[in-house]
Backbone as JSON Lines, residues from 0, in Angstrom:
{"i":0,"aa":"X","n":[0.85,-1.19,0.0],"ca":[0.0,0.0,0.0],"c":[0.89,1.24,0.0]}
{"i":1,"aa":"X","n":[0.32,2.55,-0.75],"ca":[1.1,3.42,-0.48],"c":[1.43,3.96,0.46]}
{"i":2,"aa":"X","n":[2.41,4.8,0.69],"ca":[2.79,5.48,1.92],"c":[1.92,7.13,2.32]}
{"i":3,"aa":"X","n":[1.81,7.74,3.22],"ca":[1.28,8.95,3.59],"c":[2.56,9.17,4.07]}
{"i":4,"aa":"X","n":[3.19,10.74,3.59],"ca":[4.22,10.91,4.11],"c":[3.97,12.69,4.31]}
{"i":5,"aa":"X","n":[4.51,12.97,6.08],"ca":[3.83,14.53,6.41],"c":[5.14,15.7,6.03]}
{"i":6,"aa":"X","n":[4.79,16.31,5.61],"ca":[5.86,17.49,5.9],"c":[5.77,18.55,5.76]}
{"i":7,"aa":"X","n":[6.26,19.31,7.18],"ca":[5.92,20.47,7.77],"c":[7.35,21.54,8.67]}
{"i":8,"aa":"X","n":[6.4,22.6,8.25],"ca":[7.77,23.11,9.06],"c":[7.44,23.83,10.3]}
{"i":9,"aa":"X","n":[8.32,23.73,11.07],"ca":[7.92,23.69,12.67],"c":[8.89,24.35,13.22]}
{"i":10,"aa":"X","n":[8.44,25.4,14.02],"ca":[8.96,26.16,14.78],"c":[10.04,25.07,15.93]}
{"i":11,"aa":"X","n":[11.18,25.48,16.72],"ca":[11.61,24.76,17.61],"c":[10.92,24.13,18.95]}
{"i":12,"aa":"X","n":[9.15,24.81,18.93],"ca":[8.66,24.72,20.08],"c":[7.32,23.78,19.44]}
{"i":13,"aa":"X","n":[7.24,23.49,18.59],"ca":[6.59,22.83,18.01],"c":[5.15,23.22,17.11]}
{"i":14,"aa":"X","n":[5.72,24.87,16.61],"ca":[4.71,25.18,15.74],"c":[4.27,25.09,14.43]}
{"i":15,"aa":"X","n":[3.12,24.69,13.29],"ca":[3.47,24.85,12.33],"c":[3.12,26.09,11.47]}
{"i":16,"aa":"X","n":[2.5,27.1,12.24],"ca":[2.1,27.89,11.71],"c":[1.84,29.52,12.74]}
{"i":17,"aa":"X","n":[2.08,30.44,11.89],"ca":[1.9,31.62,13.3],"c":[0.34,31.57,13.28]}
{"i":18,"aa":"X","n":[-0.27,32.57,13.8],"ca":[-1.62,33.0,13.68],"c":[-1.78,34.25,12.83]}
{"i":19,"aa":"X","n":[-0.7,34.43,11.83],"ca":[-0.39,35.48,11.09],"c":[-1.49,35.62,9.57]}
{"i":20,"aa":"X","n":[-2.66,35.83,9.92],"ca":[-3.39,35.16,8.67],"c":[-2.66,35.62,7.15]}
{"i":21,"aa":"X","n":[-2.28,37.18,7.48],"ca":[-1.59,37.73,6.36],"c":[-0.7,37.1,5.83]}
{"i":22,"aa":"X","n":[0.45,36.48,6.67],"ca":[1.42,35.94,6.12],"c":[0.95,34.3,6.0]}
{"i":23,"aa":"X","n":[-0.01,33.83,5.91],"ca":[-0.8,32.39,5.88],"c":[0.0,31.61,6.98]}
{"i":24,"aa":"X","n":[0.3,32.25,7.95],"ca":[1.22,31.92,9.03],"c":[2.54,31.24,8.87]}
{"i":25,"aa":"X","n":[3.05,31.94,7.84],"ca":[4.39,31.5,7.63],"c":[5.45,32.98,7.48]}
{"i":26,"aa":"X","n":[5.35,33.53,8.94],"ca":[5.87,34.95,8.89],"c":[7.31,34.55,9.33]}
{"i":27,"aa":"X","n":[8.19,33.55,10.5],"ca":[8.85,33.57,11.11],"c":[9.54,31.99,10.8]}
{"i":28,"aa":"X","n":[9.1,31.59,9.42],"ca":[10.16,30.42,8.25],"c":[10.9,31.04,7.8]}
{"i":29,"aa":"X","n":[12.28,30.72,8.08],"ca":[13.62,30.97,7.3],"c":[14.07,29.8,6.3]}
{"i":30,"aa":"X","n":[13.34,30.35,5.09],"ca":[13.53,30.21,3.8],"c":[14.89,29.94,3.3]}
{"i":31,"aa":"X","n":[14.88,28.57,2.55],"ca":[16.19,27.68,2.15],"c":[16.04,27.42,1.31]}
{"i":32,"aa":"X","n":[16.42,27.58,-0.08],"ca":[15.92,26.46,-1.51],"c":[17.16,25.17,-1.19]}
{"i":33,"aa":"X","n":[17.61,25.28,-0.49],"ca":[18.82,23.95,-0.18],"c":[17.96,22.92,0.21]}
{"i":34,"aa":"X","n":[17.38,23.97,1.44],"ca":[16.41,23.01,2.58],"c":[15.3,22.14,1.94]}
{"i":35,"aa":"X","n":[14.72,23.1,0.96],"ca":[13.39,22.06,0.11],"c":[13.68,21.45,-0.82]}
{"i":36,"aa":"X","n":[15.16,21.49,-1.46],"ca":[15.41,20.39,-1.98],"c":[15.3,19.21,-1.16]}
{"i":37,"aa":"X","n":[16.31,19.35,-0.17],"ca":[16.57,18.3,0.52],"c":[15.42,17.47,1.64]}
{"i":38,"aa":"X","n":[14.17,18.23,1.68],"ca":[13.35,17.51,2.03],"c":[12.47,16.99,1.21]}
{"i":39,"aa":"X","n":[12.61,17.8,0.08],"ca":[11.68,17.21,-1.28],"c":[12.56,15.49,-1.44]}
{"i":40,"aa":"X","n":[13.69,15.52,-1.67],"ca":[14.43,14.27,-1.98],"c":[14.5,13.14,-1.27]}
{"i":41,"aa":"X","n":[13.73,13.62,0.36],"ca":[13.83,12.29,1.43],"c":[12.35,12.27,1.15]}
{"i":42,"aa":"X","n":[11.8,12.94,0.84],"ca":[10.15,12.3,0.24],"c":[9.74,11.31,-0.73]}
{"i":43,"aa":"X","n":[10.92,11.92,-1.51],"ca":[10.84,10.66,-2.86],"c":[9.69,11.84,-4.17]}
{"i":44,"aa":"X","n":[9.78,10.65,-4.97],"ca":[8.42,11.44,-5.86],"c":[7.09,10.84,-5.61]}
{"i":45,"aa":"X","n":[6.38,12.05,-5.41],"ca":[4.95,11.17,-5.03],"c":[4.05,12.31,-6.27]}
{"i":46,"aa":"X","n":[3.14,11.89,-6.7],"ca":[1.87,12.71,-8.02],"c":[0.43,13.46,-6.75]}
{"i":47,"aa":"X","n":[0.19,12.68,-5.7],"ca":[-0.84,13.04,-4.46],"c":[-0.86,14.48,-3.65]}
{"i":48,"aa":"X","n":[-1.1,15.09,-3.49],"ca":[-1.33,16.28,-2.3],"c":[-2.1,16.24,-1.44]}
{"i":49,"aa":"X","n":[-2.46,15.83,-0.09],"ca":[-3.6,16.4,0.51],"c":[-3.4,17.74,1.12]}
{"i":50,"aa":"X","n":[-4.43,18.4,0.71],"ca":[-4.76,19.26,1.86],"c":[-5.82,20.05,2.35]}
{"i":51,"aa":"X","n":[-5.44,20.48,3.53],"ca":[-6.91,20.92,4.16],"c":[-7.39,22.61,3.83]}
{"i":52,"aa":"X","n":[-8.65,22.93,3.94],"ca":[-8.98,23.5,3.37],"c":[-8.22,25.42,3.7]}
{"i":53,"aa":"X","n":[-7.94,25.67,4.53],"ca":[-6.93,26.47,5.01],"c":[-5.93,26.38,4.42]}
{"i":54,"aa":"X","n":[-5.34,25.55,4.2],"ca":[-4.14,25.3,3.86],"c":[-3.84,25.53,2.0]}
{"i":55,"aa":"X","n":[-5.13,24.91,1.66],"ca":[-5.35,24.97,0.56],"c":[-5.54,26.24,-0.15]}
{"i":56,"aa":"X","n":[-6.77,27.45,0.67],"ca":[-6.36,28.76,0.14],"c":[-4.99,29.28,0.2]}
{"i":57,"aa":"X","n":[-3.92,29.18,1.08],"ca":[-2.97,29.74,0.87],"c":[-2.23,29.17,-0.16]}
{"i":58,"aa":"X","n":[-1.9,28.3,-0.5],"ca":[-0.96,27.49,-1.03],"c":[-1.64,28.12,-2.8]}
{"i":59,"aa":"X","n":[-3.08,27.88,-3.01],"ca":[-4.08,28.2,-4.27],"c":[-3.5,29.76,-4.19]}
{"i":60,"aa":"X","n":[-3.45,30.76,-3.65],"ca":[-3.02,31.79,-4.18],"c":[-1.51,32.2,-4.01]}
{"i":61,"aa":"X","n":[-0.64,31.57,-3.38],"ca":[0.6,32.13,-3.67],"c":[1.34,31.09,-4.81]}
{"i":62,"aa":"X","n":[0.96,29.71,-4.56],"ca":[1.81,28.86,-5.92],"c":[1.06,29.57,-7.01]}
{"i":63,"aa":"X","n":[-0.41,29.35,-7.25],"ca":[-0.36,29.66,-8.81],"c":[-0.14,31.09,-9.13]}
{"i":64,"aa":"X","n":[0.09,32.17,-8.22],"ca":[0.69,33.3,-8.67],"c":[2.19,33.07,-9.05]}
{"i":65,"aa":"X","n":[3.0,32.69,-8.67],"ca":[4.17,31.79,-8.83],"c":[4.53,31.46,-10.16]}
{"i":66,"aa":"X","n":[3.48,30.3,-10.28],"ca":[3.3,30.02,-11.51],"c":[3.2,31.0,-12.61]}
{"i":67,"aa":"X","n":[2.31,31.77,-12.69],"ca":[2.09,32.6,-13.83],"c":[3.88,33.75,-13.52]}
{"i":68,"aa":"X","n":[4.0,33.81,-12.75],"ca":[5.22,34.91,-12.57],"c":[6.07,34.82,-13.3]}
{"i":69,"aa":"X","n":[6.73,35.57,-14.41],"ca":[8.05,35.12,-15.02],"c":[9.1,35.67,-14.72]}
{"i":70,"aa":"X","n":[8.88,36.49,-13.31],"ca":[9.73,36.67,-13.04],"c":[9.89,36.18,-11.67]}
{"i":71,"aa":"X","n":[9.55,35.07,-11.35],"ca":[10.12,34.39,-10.24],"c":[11.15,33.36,-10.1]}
{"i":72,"aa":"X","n":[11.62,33.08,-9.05],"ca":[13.04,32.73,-9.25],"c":[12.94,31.36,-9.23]}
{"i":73,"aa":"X","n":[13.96,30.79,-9.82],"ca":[13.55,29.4,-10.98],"c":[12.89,28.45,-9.92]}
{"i":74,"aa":"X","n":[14.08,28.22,-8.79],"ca":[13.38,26.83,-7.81],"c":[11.87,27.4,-7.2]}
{"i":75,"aa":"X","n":[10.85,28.88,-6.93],"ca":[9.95,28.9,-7.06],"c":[8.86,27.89,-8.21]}
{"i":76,"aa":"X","n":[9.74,28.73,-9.35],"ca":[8.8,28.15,-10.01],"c":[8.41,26.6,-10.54]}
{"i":77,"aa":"X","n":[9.47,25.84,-10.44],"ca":[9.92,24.39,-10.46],"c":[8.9,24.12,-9.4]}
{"i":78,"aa":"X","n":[9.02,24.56,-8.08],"ca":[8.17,24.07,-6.64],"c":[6.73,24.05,-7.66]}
{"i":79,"aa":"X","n":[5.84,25.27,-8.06],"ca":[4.8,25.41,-8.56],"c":[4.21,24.58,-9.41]}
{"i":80,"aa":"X","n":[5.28,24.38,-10.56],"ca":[4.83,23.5,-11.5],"c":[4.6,21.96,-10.85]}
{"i":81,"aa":"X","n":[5.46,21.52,-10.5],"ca":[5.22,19.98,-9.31],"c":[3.93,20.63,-8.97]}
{"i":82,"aa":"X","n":[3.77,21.61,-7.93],"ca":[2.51,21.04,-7.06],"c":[1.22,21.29,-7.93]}
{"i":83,"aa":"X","n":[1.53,22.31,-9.44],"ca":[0.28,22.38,-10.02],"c":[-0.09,21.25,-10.74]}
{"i":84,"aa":"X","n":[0.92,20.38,-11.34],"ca":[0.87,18.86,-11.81],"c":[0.14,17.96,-11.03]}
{"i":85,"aa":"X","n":[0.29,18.3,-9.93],"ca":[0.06,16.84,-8.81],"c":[-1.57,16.59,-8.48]}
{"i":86,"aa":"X","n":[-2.16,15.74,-8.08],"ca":[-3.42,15.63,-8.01],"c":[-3.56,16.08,-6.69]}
{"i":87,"aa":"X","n":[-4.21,17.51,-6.15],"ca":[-4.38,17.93,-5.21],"c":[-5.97,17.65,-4.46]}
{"i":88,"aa":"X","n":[-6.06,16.81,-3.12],"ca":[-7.28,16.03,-2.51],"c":[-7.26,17.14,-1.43]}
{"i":89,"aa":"X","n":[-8.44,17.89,-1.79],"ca":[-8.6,18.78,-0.49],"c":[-9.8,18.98,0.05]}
{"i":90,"aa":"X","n":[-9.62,18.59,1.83],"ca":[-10.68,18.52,2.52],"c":[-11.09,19.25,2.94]}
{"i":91,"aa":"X","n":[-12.65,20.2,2.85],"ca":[-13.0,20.84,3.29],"c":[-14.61,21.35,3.26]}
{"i":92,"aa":"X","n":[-15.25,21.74,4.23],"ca":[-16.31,21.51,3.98],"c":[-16.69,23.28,3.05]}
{"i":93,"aa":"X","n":[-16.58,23.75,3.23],"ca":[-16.75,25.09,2.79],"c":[-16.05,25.58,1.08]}
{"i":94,"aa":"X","n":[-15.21,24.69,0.98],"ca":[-14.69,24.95,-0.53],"c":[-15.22,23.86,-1.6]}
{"i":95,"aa":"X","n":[-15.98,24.48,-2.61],"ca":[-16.15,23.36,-3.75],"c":[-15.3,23.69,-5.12]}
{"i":96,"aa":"X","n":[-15.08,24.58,-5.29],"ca":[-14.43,24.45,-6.47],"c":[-13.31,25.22,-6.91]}
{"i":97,"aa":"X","n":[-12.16,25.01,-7.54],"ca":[-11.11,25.85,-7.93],"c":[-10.64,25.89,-9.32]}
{"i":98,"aa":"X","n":[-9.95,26.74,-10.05],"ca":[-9.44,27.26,-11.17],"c":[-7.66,26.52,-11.1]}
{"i":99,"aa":"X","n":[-7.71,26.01,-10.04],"ca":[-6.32,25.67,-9.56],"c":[-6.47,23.87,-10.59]}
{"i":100,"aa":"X","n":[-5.33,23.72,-11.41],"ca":[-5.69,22.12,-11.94],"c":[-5.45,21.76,-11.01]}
{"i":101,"aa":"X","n":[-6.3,19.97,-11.31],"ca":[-5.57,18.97,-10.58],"c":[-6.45,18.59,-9.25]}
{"i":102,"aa":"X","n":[-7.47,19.54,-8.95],"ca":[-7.73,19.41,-7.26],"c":[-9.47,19.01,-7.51]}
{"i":103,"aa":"X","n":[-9.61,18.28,-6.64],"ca":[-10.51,16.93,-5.94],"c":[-10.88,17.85,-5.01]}
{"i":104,"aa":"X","n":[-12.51,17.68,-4.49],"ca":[-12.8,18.5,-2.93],"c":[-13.42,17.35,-2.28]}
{"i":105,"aa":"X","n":[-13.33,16.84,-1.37],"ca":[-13.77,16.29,-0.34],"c":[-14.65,16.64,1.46]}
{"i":106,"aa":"X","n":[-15.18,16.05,1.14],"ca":[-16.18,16.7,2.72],"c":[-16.85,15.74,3.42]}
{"i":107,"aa":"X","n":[-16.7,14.53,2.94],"ca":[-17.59,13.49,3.74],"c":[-16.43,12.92,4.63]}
{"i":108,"aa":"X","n":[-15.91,11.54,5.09],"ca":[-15.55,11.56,6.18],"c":[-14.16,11.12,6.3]}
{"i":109,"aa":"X","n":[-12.91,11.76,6.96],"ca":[-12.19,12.18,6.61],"c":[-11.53,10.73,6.88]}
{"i":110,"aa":"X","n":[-11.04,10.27,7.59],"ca":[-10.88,8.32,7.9],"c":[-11.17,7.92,6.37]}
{"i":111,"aa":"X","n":[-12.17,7.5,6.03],"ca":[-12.21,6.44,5.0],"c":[-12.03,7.13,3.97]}
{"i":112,"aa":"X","n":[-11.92,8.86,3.81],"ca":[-11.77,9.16,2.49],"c":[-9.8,8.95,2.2]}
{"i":113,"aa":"X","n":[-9.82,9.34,3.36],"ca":[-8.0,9.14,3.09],"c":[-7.22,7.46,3.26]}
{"i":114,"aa":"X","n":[-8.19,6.72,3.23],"ca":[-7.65,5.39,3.44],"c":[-8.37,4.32,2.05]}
{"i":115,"aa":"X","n":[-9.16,5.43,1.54],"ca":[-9.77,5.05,0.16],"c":[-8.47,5.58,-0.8]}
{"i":116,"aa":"X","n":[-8.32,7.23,-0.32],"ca":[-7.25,7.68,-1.36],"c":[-5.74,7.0,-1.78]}
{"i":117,"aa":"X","n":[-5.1,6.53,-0.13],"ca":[-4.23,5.42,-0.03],"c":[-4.18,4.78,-0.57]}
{"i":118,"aa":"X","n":[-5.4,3.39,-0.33],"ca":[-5.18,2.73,-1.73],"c":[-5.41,2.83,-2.97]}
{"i":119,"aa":"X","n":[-6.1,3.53,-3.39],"ca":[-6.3,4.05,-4.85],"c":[-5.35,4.74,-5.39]}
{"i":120,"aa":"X","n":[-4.46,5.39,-5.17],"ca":[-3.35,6.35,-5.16],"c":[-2.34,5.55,-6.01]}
{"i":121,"aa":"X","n":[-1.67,6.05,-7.31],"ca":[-0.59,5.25,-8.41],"c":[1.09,5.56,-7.71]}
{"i":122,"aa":"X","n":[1.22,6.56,-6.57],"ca":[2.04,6.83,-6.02],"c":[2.12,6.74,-4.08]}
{"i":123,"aa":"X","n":[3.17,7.42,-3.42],"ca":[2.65,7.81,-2.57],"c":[2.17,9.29,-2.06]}
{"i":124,"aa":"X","n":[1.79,9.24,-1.3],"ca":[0.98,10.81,-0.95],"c":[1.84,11.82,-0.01]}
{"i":125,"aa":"X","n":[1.58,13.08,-0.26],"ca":[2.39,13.8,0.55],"c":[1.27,14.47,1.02]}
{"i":126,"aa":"X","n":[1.56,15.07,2.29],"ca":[0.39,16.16,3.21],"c":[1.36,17.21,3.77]}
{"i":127,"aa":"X","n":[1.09,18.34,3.34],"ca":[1.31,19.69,3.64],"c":[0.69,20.4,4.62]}
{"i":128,"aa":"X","n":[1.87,20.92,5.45],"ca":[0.41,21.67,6.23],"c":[-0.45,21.19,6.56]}
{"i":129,"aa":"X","n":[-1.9,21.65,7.21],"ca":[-2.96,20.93,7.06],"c":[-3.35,20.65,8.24]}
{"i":130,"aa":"X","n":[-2.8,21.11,9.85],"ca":[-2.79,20.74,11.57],"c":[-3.37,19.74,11.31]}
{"i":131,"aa":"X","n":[-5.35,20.4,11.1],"ca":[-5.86,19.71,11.67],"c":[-6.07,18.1,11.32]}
{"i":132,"aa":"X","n":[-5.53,18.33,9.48],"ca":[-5.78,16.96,9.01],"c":[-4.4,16.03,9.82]}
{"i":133,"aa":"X","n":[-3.91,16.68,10.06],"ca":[-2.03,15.79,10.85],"c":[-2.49,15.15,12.02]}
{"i":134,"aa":"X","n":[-3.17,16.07,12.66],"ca":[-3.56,15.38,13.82],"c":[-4.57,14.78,13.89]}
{"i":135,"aa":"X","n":[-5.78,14.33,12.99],"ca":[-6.5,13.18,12.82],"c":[-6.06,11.94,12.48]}
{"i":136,"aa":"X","n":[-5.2,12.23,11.29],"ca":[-4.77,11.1,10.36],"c":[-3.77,10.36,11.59]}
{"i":137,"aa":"X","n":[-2.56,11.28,12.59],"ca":[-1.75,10.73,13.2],"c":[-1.88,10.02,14.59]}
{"i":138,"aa":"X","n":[-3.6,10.41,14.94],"ca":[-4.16,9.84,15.88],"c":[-5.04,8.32,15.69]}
{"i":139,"aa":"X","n":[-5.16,8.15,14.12],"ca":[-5.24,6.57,13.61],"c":[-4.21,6.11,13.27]}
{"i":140,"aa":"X","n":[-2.8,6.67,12.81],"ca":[-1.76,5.95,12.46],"c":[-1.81,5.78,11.37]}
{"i":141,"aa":"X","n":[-2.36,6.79,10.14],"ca":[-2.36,6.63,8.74],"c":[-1.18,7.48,8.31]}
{"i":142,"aa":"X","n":[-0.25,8.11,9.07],"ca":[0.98,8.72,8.34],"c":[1.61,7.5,8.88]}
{"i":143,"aa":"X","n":[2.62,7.4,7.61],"ca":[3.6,6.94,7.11],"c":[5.15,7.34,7.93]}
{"i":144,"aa":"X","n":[5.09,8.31,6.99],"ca":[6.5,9.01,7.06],"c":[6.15,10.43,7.75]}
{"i":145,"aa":"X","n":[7.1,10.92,8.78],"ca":[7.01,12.72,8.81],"c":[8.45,13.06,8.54]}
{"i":146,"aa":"X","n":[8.28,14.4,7.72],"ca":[9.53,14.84,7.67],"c":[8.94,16.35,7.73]}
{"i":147,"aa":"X","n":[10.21,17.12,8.58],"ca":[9.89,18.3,9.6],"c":[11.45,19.1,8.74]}
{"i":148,"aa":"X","n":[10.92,20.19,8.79],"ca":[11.78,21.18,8.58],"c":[11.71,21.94,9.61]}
{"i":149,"aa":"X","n":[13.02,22.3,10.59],"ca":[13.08,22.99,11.79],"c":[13.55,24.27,11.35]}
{"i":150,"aa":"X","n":[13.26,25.05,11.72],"ca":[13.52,26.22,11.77],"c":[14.1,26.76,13.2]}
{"i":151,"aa":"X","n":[15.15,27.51,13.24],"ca":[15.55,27.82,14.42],"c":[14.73,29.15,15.22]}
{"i":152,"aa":"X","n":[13.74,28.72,15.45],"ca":[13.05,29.69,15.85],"c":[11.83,29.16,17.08]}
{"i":153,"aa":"X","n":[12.46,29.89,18.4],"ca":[11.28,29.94,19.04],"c":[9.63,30.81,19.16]}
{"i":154,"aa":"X","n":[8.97,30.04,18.52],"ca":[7.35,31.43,17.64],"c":[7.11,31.82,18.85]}
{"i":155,"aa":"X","n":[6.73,30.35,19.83],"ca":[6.56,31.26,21.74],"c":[4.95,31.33,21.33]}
{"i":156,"aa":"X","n":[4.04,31.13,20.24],"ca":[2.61,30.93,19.93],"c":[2.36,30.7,18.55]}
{"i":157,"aa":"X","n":[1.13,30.01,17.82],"ca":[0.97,30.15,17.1],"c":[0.04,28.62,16.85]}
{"i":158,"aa":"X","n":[0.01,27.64,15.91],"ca":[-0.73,26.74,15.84],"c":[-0.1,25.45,15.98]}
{"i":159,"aa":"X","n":[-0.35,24.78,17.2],"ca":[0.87,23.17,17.38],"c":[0.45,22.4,16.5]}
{"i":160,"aa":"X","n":[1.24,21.82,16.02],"ca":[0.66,20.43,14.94],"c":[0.64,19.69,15.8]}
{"i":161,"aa":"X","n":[1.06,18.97,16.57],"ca":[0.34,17.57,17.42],"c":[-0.13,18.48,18.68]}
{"i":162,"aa":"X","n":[-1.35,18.49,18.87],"ca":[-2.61,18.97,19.52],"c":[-3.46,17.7,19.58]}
{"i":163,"aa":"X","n":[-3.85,17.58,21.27],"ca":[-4.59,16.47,21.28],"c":[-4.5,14.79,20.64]}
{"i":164,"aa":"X","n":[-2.92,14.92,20.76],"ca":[-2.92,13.74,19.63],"c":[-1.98,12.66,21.18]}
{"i":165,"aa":"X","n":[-2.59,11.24,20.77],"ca":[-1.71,10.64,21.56],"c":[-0.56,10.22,21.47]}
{"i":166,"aa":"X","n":[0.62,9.72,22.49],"ca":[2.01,9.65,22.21],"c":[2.01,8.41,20.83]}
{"i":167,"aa":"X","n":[2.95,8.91,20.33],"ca":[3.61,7.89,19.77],"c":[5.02,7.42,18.97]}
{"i":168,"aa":"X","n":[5.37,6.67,19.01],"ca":[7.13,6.51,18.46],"c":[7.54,6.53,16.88]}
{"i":169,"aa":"X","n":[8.41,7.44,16.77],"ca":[9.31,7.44,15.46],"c":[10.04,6.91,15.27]}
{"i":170,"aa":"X","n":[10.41,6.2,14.09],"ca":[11.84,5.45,14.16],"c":[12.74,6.46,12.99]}
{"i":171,"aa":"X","n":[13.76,7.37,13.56],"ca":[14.36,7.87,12.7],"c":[15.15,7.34,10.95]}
{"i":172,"aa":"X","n":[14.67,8.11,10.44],"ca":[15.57,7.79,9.18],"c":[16.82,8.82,8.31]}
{"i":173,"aa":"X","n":[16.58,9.82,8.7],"ca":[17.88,10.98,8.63],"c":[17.62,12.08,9.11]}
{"i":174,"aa":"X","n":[18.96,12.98,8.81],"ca":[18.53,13.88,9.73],"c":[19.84,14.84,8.66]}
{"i":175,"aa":"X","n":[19.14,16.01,8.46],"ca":[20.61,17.22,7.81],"c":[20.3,18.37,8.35]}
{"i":176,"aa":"X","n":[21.64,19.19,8.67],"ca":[21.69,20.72,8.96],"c":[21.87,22.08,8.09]}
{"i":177,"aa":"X","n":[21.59,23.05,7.56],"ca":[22.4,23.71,6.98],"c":[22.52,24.95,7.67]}
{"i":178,"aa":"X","n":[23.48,25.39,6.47],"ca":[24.09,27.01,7.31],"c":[22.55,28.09,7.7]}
{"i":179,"aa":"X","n":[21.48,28.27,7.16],"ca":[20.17,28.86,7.52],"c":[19.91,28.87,9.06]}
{"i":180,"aa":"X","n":[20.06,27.61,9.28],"ca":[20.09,26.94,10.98],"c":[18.85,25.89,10.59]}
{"i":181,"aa":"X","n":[18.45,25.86,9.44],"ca":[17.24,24.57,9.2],"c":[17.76,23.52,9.58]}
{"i":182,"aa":"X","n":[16.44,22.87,10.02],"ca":[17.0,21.2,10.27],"c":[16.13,20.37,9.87]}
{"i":183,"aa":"X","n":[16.61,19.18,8.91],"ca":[15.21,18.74,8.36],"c":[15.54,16.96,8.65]}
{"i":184,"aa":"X","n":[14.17,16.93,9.55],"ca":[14.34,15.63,10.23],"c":[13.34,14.48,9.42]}
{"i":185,"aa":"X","n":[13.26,13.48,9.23],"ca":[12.77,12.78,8.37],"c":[12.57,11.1,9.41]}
{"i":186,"aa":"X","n":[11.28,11.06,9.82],"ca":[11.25,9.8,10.51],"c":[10.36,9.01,9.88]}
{"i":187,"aa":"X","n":[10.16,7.79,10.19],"ca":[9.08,6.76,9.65],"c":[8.53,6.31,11.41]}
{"i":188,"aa":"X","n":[7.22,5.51,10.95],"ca":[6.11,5.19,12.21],"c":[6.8,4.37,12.74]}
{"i":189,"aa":"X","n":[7.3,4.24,14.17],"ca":[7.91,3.05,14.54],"c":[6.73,2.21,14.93]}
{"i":190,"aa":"X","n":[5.95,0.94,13.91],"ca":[5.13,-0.2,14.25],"c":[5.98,-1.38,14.26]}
């Protein structure tokens, strides 16, 4: 079966997002094109996206502006084209439709729609962002893989990705630093 694999970037205190709506709460990410290579490459290639519906407006208006930009800078636009290619599954009850290719809306129930998508899926899946979907999916044990981009930064507030979620074990699979102070950690489910 395919894999669900998470990746997010997280404050040192365990945030993934400010409450910055302006900046889609990504005011206090120190930005690496090293760094997203290198977490793009411990992902592997996957064609899947989930994401949640928050997550999804931001991502819908800054990639495909991106996209159309010709004057944005190349690994932008490389990022764009991938995620405008990819079949984007996004859950939400309030959004039905987008201009964005590629994207699926979902609203019925979030368990069997993502364990339908799993197996149906010609690749494996990646999940962006998305809290609240992280912490459902990671409270049944349907992620796979997480891989975390650290940022050296204490936010001190903003939105925790594991909220309400119960303990559970990682079994590491790498780990790199760069000069930014990013750190991008990459574990699998220890079952």
């Amino acid at each position: 079966m395919n894999k669900i694999k998470m990746l997010n970037r997280i404050s040192i205190d365990g945030y993934f997002a400010s409450r910055n709506e302006a900046t889609f709460g990504m005011d206090w990410f120190i930005h690496d094109p090293e760094v997203d290579q290198a977490a793009h490459a411990m992902g592997g290639k996957m064609n899947t996206l989930i994401l949640g519906g928050t997550t999804f407006r931001g991502f819908e208006r800054y990639w495909m502006s991106v996209l159309h930009d010709a004057d944005a800078p190349h690994h932008l636009k490389e990022i764009a084209k991938e995620l405008n290619d990819m079949t984007k599954i996004v859950f939400s009850r309030t959004i039905k439709q987008s201009e964005w290719e590629n994207t699926h809306f979902y609203s019925g129930n979030l368990i069997e729609d993502v364990q339908r998508v799993k197996r149906d899926s010609d690749s494996d899946i990646l999940l962006l962002g998305s809290g609240s979907i992280v912490q459902q999916l990671a409270e049944k044990d349907l992620i796979d893989e997480y891989i975390f981009i650290v940022s050296p930064v204490v936010a001190g507030e903003g939105k925790p990705l594991f909220q309400h979620v119960k303990q559970f074990a990682l079994a590491p699979v790498e780990a790199r630093t760069f000069e930014s102070g990013n750190v991008v950690l990459h574990y699998a489910m220890n079952k």
